[in-house]
C-alpha positions in Angstrom: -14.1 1.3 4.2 -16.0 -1.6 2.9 -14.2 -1.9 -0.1 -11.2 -2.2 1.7 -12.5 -5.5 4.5 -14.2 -7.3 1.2 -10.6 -6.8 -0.7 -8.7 -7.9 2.2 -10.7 -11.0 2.7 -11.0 -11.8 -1.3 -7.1 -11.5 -1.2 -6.7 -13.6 1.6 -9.5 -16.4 0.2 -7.0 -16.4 -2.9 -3.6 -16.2 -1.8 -4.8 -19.7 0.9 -6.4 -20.9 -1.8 -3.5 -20.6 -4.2 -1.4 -22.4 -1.3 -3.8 -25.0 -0.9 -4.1 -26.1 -4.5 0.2 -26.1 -4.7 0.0 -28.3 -1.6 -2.5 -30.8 -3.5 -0.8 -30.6 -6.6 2.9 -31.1 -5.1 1.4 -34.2 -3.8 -0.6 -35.9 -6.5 1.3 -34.6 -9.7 4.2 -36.4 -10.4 7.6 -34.3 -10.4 8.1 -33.4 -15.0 4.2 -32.9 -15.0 4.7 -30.5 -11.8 5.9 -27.8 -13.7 3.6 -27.2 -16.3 0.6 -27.9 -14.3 1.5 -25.3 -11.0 1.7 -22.3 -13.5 -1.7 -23.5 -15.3 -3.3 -23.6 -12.1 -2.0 -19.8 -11.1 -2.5 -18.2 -14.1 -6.2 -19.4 -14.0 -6.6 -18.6 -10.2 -5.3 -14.8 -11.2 -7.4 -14.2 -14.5 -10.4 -15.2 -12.2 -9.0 -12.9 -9.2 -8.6 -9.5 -11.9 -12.3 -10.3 -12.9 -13.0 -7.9 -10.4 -11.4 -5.2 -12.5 -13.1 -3.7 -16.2 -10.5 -2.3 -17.8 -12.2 -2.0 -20.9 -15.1 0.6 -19.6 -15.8 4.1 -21.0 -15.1 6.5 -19.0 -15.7 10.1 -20.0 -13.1 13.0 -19.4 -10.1 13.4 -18.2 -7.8 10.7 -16.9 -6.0 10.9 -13.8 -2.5 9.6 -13.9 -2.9 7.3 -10.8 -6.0 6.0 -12.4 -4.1 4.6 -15.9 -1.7 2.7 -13.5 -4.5 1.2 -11.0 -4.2 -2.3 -13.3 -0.4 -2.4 -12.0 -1.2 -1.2 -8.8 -4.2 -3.8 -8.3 -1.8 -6.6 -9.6 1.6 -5.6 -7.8 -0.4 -5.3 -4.2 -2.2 -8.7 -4.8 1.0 -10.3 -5.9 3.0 -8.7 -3.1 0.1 -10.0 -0.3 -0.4 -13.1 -2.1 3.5 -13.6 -1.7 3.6 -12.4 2.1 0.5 -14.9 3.0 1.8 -18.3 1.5 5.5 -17.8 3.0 3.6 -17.6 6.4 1.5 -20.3 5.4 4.7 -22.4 4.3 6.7 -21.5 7.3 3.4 -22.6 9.6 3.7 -25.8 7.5 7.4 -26.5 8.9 6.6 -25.5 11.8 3.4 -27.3 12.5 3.6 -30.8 10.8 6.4 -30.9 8.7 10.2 -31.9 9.6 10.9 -28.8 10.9 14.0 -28.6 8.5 14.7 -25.2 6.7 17.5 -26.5 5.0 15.1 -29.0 3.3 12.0 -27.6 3.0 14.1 -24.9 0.7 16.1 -27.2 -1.1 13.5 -28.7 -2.5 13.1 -26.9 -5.9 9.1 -26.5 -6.2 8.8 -24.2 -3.0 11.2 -21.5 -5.2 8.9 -22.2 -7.8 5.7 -21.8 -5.9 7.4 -18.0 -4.9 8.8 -17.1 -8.5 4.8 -17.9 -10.1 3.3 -15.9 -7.1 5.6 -13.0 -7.8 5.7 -12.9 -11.3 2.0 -14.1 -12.4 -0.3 -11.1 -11.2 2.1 -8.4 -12.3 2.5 -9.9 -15.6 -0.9 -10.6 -16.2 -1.7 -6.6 -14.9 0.7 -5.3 -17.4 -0.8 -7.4 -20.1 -4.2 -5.9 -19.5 -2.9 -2.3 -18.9 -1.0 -2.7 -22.1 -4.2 -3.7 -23.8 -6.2 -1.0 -22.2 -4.0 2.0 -23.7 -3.5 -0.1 -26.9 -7.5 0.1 -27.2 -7.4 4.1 -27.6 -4.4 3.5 -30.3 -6.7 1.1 -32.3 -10.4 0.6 -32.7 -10.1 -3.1 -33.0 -13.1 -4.5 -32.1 -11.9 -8.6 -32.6 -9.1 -8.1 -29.8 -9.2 -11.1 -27.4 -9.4 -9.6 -24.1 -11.7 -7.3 -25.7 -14.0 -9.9 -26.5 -13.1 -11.6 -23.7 -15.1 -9.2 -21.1 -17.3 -8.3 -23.0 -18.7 -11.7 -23.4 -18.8 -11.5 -19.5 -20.2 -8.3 -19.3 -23.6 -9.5 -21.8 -23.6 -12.5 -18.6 -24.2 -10.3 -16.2 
């Protein structure tokens, strides 16, 4: 049940954190440099969020089937929370001290963005490692950059 309050909070510390760094960035980066900089800043805040997850370790024996999709999993339910967290942060927003406009707040073209890259990010970046966690039985490639990757953070710790 521990696992569960410490995941819960670590998914909340992300998901306002994710919010909070948008906010800053939508107000300091200037509108072409916007675009490229938001995704940056999410992709980076999600690599360090899956940290929690090995999915290179050895495990010996069997398989269960709901444990070769618990990368998906992991990244589908932090996208999906992240998601739900942020619109009520952004509708708190409008509510609180913005201008209280719906019709503006969505018209502007970042806030879609914003919800596309919250979406999309974590479940991408879950199939990328799943992908590279069956590919690993296919091949013995020991130069694979993920590969190398964790285990450069795993000789860290």
């Amino acid at each position: 049940m521990k696992k569960t309050n410490k995941l819960s909070w670590r998914n909340t510390w992300y998901s306002v954190l994710i919010w909070l760094l948008a906010f800053l960035i939508a107000s300091f980066v200037i509108i072409p440099w916007f675009y490229f900089v938001l995704p940056i800043t999410v992709t980076l805040i999600t690599i360090y969020y899956f940290k929690i997850i090995n999915p290179f370790k050895n495990e010996k024996g069997r398989k269960k089937i709901a444990e070769r999709d618990r990368i998906f999993i992991f990244g589908l339910a932090a996208s999906l929370f992240w998601f739900l967290v942020i619109s009520i942060l952004n509708v708190l927003q409008i509510a609180g001290f913005y201008y209280f406009d719906f019709l503006f707040y969505f018209s502007d073209f970042r806030n879609w963005y914003l919800y596309i890259l919250i979406l999309l990010v974590p479940v991408i970046y879950s199939l990328i490692l799943e992908s590279a966690v069956k590919g690993k039985s296919r091949r013995k490639d020991k130069n694979s950059l993920l590969q190398s990757f964790y285990s450069q953070r795993l000789s860290k710790v």
